[in-house]
N, CA, C and O atoms as a Tinker XYZ file with bonds, in Angstrom:
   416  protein
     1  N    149.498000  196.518000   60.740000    73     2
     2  CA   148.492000  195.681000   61.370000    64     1     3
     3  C    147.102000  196.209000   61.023000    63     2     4     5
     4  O    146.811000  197.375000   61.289000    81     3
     5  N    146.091000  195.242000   60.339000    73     3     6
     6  CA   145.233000  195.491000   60.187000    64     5     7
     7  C    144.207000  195.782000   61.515000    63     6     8     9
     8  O    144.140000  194.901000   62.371000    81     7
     9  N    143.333000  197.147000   61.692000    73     7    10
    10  CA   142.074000  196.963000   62.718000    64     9    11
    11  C    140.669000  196.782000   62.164000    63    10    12    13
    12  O    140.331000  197.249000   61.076000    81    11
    13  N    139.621000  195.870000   63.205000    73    11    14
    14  CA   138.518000  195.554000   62.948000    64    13    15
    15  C    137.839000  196.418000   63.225000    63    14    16    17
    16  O    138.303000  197.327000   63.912000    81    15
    17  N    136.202000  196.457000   62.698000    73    15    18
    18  CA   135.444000  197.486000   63.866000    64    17    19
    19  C    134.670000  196.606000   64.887000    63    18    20    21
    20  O    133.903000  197.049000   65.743000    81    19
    21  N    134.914000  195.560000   64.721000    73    19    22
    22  CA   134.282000  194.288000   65.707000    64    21    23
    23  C    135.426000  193.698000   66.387000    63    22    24    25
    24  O    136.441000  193.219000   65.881000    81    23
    25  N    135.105000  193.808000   67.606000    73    23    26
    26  CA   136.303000  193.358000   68.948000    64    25    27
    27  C    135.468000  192.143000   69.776000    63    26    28    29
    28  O    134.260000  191.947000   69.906000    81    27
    29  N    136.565000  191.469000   70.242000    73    27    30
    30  CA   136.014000  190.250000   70.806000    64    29    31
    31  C    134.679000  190.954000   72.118000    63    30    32    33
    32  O    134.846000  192.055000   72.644000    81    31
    33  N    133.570000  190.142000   72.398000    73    31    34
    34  CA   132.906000  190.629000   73.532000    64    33    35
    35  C    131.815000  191.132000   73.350000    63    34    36    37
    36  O    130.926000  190.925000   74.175000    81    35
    37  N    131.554000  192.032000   72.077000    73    35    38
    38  CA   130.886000  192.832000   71.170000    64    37    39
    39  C    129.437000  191.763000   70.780000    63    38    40    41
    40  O    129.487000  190.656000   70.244000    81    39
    41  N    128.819000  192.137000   71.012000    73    39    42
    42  CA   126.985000  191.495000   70.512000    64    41    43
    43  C    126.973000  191.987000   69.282000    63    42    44    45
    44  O    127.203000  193.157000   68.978000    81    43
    45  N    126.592000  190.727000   68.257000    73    43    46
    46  CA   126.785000  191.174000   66.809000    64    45    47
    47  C    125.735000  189.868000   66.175000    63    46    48    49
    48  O    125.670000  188.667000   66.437000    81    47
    49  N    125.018000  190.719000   65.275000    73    47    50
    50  CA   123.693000  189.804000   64.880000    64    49    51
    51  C    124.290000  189.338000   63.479000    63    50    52    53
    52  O    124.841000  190.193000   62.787000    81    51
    53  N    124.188000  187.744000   62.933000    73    51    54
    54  CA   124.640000  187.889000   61.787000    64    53    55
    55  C    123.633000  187.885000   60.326000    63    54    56    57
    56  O    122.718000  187.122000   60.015000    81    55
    57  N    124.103000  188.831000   59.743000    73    55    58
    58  CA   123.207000  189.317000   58.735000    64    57    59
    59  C    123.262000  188.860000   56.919000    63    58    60    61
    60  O    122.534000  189.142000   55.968000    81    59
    61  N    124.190000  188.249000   57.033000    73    59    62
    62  CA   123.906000  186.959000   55.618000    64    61    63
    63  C    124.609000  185.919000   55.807000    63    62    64    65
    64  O    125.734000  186.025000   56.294000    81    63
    65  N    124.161000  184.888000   55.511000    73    63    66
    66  CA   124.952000  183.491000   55.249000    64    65    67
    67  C    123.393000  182.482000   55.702000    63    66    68    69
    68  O    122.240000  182.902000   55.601000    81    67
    69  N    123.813000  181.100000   56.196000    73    67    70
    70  CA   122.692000  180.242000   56.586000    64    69    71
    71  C    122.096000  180.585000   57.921000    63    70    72    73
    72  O    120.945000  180.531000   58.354000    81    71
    73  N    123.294000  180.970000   58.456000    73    71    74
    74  CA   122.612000  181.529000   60.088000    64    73    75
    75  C    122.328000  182.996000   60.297000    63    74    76    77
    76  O    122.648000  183.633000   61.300000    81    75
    77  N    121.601000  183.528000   59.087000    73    75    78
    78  CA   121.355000  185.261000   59.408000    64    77    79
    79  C    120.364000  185.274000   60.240000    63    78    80    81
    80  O    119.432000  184.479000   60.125000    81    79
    81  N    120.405000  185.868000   60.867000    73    79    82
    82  CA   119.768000  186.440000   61.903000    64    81    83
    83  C    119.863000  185.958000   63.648000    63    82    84    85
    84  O    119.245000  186.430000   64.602000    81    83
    85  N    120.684000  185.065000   63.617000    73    83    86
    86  CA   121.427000  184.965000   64.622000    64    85    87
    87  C    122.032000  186.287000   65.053000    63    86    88    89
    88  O    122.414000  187.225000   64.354000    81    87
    89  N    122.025000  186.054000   67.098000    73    87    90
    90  CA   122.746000  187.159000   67.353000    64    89    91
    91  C    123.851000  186.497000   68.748000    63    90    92    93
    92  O    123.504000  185.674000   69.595000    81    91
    93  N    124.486000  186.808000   68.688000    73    91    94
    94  CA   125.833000  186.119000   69.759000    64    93    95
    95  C    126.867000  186.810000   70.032000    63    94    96    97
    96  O    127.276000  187.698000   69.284000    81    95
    97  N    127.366000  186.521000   71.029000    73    95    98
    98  CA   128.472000  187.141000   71.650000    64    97    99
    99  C    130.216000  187.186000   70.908000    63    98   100   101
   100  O    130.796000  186.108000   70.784000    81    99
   101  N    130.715000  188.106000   70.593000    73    99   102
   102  CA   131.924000  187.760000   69.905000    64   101   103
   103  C    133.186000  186.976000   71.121000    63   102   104   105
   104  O    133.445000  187.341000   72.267000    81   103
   105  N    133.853000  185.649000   70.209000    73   103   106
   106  CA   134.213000  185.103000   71.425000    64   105   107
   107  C    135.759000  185.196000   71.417000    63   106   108   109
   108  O    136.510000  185.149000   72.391000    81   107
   109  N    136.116000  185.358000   69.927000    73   107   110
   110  CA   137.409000  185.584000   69.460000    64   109   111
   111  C    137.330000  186.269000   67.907000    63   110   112   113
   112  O    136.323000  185.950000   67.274000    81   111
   113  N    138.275000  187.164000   67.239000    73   111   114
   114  CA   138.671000  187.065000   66.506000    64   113   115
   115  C    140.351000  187.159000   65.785000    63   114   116   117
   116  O    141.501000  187.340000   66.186000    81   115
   117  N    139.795000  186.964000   64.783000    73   115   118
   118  CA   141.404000  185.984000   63.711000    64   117   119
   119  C    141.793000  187.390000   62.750000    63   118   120   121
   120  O    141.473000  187.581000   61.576000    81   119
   121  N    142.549000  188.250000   63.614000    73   119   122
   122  CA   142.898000  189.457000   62.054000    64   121   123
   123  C    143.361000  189.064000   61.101000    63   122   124   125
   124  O    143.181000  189.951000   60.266000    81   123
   125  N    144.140000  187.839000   60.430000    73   123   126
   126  CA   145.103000  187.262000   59.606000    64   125   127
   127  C    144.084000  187.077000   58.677000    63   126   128   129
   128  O    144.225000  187.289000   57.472000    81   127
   129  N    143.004000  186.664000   59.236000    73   127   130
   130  CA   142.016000  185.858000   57.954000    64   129   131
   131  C    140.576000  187.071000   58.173000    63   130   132   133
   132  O    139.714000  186.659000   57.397000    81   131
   133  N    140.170000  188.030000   58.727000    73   131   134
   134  CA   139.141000  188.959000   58.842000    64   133   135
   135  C    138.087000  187.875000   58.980000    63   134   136   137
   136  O    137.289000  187.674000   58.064000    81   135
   137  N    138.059000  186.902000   60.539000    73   135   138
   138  CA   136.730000  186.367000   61.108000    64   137   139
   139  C    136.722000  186.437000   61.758000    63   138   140   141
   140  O    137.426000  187.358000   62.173000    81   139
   141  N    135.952000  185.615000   62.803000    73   139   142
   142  CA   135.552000  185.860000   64.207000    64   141   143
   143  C    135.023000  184.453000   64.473000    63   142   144   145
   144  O    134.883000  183.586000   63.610000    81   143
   145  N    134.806000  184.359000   65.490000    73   143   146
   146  CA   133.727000  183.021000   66.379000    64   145   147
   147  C    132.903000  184.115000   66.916000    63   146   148   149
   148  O    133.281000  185.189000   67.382000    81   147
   149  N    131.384000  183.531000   66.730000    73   147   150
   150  CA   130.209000  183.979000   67.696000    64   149   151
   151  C    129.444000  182.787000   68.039000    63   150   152   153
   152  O    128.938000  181.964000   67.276000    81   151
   153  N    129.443000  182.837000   69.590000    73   151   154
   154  CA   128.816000  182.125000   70.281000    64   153   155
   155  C    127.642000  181.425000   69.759000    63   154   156   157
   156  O    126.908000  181.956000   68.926000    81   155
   157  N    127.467000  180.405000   70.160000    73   155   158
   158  CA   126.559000  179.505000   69.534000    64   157   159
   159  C    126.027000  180.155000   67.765000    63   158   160   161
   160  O    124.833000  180.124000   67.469000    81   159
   161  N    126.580000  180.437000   67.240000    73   159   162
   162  CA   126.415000  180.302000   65.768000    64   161   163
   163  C    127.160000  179.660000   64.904000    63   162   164   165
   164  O    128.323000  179.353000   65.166000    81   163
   165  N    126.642000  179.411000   63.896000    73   163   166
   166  CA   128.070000  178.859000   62.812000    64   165   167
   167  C    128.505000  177.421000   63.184000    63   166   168   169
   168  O    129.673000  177.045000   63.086000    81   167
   169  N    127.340000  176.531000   63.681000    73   167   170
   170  CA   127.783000  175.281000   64.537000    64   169   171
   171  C    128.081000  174.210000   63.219000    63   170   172   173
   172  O    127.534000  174.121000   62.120000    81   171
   173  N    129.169000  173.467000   63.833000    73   171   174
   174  CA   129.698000  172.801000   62.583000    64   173   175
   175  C    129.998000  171.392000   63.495000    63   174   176   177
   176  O    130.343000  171.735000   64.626000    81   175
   177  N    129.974000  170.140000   63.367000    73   175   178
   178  CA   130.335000  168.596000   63.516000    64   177   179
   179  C    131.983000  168.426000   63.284000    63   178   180   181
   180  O    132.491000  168.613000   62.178000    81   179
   181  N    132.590000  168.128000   64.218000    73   179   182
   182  CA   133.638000  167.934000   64.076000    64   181   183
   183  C    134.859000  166.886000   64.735000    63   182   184   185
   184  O    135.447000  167.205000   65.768000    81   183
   185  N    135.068000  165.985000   64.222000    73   183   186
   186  CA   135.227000  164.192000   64.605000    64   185   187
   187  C    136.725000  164.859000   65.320000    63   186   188   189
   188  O    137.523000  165.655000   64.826000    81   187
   189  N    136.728000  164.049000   66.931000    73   187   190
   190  CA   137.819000  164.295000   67.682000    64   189   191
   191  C    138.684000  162.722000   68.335000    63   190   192   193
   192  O    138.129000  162.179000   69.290000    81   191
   193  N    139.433000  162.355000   68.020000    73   191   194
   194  CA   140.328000  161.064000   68.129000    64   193   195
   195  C    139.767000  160.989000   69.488000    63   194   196   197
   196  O    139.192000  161.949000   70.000000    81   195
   197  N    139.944000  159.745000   70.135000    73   195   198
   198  CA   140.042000  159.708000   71.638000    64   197   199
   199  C    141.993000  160.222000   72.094000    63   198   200   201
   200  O    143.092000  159.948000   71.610000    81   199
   201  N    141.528000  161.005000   73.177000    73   199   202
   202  CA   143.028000  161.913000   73.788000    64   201   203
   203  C    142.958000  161.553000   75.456000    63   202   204   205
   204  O    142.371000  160.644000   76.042000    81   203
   205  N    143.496000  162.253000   75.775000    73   203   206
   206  CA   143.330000  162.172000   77.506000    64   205   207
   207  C    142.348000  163.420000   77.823000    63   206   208   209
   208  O    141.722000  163.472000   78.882000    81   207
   209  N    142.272000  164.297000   76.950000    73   207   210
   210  CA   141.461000  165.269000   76.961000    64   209   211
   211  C    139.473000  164.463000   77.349000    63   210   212   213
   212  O    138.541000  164.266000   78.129000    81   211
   213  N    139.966000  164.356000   76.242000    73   211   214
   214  CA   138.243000  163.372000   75.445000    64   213   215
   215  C    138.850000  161.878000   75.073000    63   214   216   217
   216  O    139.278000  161.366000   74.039000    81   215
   217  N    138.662000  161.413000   76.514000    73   215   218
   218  CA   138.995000  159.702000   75.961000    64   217   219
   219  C    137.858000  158.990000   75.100000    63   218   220   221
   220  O    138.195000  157.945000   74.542000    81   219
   221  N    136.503000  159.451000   74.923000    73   219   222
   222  CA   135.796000  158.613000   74.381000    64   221   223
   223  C    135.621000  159.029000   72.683000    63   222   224   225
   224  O    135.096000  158.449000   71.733000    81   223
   225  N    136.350000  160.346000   72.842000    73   223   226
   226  CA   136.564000  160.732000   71.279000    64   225   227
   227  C    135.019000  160.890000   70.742000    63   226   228   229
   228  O    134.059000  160.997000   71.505000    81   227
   229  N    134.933000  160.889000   69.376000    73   227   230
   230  CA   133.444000  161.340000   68.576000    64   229   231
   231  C    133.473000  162.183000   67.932000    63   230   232   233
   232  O    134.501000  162.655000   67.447000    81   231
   233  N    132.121000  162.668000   67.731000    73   231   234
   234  CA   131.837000  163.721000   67.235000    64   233   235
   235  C    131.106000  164.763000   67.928000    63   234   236   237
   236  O    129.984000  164.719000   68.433000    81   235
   237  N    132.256000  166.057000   67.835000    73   235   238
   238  CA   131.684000  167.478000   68.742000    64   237   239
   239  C    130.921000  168.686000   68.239000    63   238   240   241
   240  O    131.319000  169.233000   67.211000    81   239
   241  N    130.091000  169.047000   68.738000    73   239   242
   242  CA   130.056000  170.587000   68.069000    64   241   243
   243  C    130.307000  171.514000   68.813000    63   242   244   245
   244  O    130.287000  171.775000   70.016000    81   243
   245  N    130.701000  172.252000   67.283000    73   243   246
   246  CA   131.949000  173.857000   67.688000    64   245   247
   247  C    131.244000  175.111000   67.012000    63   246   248   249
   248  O    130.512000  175.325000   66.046000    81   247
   249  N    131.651000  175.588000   67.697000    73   247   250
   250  CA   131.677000  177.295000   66.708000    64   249   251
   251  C    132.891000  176.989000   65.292000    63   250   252   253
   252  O    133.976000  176.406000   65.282000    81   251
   253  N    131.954000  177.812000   63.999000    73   251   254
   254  CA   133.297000  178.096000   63.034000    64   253   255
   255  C    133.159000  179.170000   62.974000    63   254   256   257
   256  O    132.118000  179.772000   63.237000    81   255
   257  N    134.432000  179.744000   62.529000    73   255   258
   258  CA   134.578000  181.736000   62.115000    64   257   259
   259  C    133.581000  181.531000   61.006000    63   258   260   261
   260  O    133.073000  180.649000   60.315000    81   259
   261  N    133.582000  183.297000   61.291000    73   259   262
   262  CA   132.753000  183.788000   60.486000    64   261   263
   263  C    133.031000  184.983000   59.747000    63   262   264   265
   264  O    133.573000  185.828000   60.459000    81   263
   265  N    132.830000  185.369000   58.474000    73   263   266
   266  CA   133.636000  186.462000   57.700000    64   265   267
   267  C    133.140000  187.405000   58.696000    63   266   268   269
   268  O    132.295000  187.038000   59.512000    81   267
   269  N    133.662000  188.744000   58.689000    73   267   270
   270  CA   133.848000  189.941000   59.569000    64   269   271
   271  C    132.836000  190.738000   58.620000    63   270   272   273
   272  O    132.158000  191.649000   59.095000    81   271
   273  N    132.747000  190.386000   57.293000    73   271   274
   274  CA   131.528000  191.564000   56.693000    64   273   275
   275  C    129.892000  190.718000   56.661000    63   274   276   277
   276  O    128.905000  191.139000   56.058000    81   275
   277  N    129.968000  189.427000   57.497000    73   275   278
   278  CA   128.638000  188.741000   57.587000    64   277   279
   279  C    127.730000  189.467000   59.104000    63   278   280   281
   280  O    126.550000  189.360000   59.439000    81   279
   281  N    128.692000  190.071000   59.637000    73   279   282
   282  CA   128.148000  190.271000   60.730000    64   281   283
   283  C    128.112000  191.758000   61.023000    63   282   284   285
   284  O    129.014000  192.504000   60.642000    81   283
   285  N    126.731000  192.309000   61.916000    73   283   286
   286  CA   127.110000  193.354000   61.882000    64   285   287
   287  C    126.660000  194.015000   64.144000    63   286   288   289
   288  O    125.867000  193.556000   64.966000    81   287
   289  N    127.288000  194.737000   64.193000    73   287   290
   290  CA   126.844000  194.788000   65.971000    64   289   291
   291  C    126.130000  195.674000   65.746000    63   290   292   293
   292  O    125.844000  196.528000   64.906000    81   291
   293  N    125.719000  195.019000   67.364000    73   291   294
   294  CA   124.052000  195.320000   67.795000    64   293   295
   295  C    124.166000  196.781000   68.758000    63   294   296   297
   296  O    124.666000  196.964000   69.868000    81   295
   297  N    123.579000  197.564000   67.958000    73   295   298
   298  CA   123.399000  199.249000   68.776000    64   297   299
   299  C    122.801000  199.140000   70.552000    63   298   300   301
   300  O    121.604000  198.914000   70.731000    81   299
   301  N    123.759000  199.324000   71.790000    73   299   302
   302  CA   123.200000  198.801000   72.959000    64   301   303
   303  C    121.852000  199.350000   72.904000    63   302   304   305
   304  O    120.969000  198.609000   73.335000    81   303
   305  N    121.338000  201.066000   72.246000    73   303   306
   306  CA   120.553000  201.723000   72.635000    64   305   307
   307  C    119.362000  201.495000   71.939000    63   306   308   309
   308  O    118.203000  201.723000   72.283000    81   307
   309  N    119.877000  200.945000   70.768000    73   307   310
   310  CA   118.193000  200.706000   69.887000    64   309   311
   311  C    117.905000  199.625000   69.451000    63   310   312   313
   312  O    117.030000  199.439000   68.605000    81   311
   313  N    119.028000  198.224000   70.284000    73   311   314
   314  CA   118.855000  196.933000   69.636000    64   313   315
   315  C    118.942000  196.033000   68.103000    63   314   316   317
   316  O    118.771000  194.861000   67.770000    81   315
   317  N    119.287000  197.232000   67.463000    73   315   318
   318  CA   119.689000  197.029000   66.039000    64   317   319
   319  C    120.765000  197.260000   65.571000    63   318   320   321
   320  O    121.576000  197.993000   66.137000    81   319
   321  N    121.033000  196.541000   64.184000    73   319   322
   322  CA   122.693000  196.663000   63.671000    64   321   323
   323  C    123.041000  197.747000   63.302000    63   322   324   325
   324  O    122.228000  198.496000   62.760000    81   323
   325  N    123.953000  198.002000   63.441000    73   323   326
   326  CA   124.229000  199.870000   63.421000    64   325   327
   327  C    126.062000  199.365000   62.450000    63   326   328   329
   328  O    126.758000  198.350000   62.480000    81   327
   329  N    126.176000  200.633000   61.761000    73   327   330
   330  CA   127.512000  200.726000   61.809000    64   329   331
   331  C    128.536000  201.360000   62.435000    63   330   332   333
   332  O    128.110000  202.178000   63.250000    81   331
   333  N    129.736000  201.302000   62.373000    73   331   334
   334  CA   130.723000  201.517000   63.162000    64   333   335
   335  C    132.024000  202.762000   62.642000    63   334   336   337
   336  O    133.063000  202.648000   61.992000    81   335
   337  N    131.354000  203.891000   63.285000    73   335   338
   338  CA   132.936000  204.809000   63.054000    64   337   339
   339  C    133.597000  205.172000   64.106000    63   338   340   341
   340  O    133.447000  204.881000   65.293000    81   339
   341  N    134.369000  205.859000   63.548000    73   339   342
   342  CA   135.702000  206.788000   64.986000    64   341   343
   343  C    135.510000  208.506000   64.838000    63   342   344   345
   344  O    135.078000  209.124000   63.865000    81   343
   345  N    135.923000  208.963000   65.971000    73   343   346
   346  CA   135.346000  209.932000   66.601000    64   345   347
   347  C    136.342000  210.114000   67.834000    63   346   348   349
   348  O    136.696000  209.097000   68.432000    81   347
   349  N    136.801000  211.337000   68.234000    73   347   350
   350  CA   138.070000  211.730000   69.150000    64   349   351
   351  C    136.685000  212.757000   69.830000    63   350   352   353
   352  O    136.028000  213.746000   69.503000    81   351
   353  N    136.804000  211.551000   71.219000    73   351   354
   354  CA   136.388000  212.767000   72.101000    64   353   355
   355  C    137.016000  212.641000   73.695000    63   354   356   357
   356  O    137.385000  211.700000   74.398000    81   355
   357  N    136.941000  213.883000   73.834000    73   355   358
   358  CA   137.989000  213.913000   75.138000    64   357   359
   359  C    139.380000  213.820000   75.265000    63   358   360   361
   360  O    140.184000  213.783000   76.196000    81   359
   361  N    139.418000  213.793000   73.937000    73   359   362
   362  CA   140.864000  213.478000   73.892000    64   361   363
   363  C    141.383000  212.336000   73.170000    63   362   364   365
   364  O    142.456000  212.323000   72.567000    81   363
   365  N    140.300000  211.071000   73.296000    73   363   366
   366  CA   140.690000  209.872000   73.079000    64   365   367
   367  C    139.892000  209.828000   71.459000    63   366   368   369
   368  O    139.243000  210.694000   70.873000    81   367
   369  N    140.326000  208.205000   71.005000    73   367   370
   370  CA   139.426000  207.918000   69.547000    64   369   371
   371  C    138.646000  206.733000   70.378000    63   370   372   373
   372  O    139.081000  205.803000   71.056000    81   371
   373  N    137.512000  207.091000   70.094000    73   371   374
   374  CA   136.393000  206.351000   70.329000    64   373   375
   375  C    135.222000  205.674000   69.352000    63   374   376   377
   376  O    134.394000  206.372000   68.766000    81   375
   377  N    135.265000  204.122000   69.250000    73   375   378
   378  CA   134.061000  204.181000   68.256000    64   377   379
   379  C    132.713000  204.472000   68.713000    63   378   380   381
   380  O    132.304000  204.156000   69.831000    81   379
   381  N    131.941000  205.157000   67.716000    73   379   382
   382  CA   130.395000  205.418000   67.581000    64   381   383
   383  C    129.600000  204.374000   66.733000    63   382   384   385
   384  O    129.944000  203.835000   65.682000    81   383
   385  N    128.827000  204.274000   67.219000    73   383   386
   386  CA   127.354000  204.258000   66.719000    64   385   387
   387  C    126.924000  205.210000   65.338000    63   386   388   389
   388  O    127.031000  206.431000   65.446000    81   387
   389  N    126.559000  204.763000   64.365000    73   387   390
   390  CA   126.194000  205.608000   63.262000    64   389   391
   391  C    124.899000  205.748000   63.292000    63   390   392   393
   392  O    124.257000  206.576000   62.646000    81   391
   393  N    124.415000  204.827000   64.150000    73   391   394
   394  CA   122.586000  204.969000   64.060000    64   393   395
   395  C    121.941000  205.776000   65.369000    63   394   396   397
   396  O    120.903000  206.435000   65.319000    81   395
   397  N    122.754000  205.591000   66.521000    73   395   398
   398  CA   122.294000  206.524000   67.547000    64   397   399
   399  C    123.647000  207.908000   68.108000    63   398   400   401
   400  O    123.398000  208.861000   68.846000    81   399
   401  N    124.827000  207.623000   67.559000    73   399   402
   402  CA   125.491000  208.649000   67.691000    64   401   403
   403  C    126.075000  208.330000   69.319000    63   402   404   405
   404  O    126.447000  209.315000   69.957000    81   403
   405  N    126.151000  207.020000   69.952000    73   403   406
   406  CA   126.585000  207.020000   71.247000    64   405   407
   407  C    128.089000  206.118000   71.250000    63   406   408   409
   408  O    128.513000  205.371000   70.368000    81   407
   409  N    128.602000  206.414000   72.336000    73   407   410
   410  CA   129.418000  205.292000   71.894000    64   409   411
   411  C    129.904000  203.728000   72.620000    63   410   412   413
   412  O    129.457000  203.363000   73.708000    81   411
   413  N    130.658000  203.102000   71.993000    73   411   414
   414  CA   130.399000  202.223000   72.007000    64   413   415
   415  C    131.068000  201.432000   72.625000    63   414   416
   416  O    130.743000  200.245000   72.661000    81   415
């Protein structure tokens, strides 16, 4: 099983594609395919039949994934994108912060 260094929940600014510099909440991610959904980014039009769900049917907007190397999270302590390692402390593996050394 592949692991990410981005977990759902995680504040992550995205840093190339059309929506760089967007920053949003992680809302899910897809290990099979290495993306994610972030909150209000990545908004895409997407035509829905009428259901019992949505009887009047149309057109909705959604979140689409987003590659996992477009995005990068946001350091709580210095507000900027930081990268992401591991680190055993206390016993446990914990990720860090590469830019402030805290964790995360």
């Amino acid at each position: 099983m592949k692991k990410l260094k981005i977990k759902t929940g995680d504040t992550v600014r995205i840093i190339a594609g059309d929506h760089k510099g967007t920053e949003g909440k992680v809302m899910r991610v897809d290990l099979e395919k290495n993306k994610a959904i972030v909150e209000g980014a990545n908004m895409v039009s997407k035509h829905e039949k009428p259901s019992a769900k949505n009887p009047q049917g149309g057109i909705v907007k959604k979140e689409a994934l987003i590659h996992i190397s477009n995005l990068g999270l946001i350091d709580s302590k210095t507000g900027d994108v930081t990268r992401v390692g591991y680190e055993v402390r206390d016993g446990k593996k914990v990720r860090v912060s590469k830019k402030s050394n805290e964790v995360i």
